[in-house]
C-alpha positions in Angstrom: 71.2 -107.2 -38.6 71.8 -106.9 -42.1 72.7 -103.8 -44.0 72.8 -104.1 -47.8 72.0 -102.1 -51.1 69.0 -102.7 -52.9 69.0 -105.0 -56.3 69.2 -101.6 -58.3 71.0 -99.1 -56.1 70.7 -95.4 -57.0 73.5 -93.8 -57.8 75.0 -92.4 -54.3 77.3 -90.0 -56.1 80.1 -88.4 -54.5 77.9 -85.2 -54.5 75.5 -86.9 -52.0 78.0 -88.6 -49.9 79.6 -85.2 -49.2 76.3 -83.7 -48.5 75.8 -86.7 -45.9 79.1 -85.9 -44.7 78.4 -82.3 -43.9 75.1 -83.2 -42.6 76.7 -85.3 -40.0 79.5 -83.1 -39.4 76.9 -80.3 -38.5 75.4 -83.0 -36.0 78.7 -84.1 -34.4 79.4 -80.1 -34.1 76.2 -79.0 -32.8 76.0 -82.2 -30.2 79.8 -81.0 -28.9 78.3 -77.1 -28.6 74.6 -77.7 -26.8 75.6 -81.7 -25.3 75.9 -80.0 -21.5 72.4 -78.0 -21.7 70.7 -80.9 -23.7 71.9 -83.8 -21.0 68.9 -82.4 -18.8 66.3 -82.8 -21.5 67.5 -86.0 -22.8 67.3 -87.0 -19.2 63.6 -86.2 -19.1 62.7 -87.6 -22.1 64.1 -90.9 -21.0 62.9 -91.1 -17.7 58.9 -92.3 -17.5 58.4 -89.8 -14.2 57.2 -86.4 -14.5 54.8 -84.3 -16.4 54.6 -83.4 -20.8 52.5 -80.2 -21.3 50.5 -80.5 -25.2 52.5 -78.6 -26.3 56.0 -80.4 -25.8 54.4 -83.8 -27.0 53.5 -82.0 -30.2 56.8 -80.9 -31.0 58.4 -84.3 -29.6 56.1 -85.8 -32.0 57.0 -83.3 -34.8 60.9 -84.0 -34.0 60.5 -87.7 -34.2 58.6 -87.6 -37.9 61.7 -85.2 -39.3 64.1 -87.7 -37.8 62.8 -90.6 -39.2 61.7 -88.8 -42.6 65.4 -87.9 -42.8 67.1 -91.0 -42.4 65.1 -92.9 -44.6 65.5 -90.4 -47.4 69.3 -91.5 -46.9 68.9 -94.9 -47.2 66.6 -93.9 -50.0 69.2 -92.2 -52.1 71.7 -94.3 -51.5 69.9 -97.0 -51.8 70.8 -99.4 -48.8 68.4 -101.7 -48.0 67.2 -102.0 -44.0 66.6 -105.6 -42.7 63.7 -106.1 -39.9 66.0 -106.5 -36.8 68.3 -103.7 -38.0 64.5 -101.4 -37.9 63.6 -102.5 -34.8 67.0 -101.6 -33.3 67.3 -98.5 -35.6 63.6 -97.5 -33.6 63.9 -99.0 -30.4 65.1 -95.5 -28.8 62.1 -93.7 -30.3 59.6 -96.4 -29.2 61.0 -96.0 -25.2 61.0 -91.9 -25.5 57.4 -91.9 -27.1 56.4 -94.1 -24.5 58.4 -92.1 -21.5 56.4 -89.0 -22.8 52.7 -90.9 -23.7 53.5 -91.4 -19.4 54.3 -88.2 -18.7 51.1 -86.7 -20.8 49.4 -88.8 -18.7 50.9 -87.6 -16.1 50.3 -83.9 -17.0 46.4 -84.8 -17.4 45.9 -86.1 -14.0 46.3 -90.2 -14.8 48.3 -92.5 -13.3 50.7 -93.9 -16.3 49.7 -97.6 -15.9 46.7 -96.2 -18.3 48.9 -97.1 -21.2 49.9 -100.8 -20.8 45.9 -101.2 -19.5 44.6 -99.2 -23.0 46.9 -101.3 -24.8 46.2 -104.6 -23.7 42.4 -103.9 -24.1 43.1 -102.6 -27.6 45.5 -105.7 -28.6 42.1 -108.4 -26.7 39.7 -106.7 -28.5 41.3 -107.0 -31.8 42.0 -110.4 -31.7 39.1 -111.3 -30.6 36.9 -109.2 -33.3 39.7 -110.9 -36.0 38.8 -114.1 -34.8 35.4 -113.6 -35.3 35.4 -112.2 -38.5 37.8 -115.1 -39.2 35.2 -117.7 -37.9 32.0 -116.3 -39.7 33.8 -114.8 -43.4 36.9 -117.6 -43.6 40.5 -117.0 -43.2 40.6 -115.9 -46.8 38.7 -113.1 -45.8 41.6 -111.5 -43.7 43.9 -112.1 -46.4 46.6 -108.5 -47.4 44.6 -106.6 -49.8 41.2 -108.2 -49.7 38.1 -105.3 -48.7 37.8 -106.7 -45.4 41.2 -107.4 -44.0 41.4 -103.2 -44.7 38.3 -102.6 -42.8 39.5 -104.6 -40.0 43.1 -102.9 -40.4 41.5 -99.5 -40.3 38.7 -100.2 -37.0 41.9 -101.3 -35.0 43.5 -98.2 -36.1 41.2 -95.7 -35.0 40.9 -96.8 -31.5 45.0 -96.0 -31.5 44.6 -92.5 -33.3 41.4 -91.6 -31.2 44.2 -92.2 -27.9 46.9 -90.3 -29.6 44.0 -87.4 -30.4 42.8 -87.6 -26.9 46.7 -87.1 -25.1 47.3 -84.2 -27.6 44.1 -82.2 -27.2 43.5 -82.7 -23.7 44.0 -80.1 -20.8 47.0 -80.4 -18.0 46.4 -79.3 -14.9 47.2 -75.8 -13.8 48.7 -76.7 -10.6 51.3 -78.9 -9.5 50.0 -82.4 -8.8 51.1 -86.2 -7.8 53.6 -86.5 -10.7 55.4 -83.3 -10.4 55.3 -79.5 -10.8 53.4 -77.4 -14.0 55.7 -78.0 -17.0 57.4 -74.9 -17.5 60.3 -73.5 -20.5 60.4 -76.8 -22.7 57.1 -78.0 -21.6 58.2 -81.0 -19.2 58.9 -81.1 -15.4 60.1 -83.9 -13.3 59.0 -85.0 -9.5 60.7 -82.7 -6.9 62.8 -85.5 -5.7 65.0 -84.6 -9.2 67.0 -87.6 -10.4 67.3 -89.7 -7.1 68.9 -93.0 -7.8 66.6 -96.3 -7.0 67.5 -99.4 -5.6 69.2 -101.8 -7.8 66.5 -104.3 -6.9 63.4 -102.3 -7.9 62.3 -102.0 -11.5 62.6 -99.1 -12.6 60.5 -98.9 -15.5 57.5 -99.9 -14.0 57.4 -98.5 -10.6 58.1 -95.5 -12.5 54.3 -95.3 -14.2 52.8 -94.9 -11.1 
């Protein structure tokens, strides 16, 4: 993991390192006041079981964009450059909870969460093989960065993705309780009625956990 500043840094005057300061000090201090009421939520939001009502994966959503918009503007200003194992690690915590809640969504909807790894692995097979193609009849060249059709291709295996997203955001929960748990209520998200219960250290969690 490598952190370092840019060729030509911008000036991270002592003006913006205070504000950064603040900033984190307004963190620290609002994590110390709310940490006991937001143990329960950060709980939910790491835990694949349970039900996300539209509304709660909007504002997740919303949360995660401001988050990540935010501390790239640091590393902007100041200049520091972000290696590619020090991005994945930096959003490795946001990848699990956006795919904890993409569960629970499904969840809330009435499907069992095993839809995502299925959706996904039909959306990764039919883009190779449509690149492949394309490779075969056009040339390699042809899916080179920057050239008409790599963009097309880029932008069809994108909109299978955004349709998905579209879908879990605009479609209806159920108004009853169901398999996964009770009707999200106060933040949006509910868990099973069996709460927190610990599982055997022999099962895996993760994916006994998406049905």
């Amino acid at each position: 993991m490598r952190l370092a500043y840019a060729n030509s840094p911008r000036d991270c005057d002592a003006t913006t390192v205070l504000s950064v300061a603040r900033g984190l000090r307004a963190v620290a201090v609002a994590v110390k006041v709310h940490a006991p009421s937001a143990l329960p939520l950060l709980r939910q939001l790491i835990d694949p079981r349970g039900r996300c009502n539209r509304q709660a994966f909007l504002y997740i959503a919303l949360a995660f964009l401001a988050l990540q918009a935010s501390v790239a503007a640091v590393l902007w200003v100041c200049g520091i450059e972000v290696d590619a194992e020090a991005t994945l690690m930096l959003n490795a915590p946001i990848f699990w909870i956006g795919t904890t809640v993409c569960i629970k969504r499904l969840h809330d909807i009435g499907r069992r969460g095993w839809w995502l790894p299925g959706a996904f692995a039909i959306w990764f097979a039919s883009a190779f093989v449509i690149a492949t193609i394309v490779s075969m009849i056009l040339g390699p060249e042809a899916l080179a960065e920057g050239q008409p059709v790599y963009l097309a291709m880029f932008a069809a295996i994108c909109l299978p993705a955004l349709a998905a997203l579209l879908w879990l955001h605009t479609s209806d929960g159920m108004n009853s309780a169901n398999a996964f748990g009770p009707l999200p209520t106060g933040l949006g998200l509910s868990m099973p009625r069996s709460g927190y219960r610990r599982r055997p250290a022999r099962t895996f969690y993760a994916a006994s956990a998406l049905s």
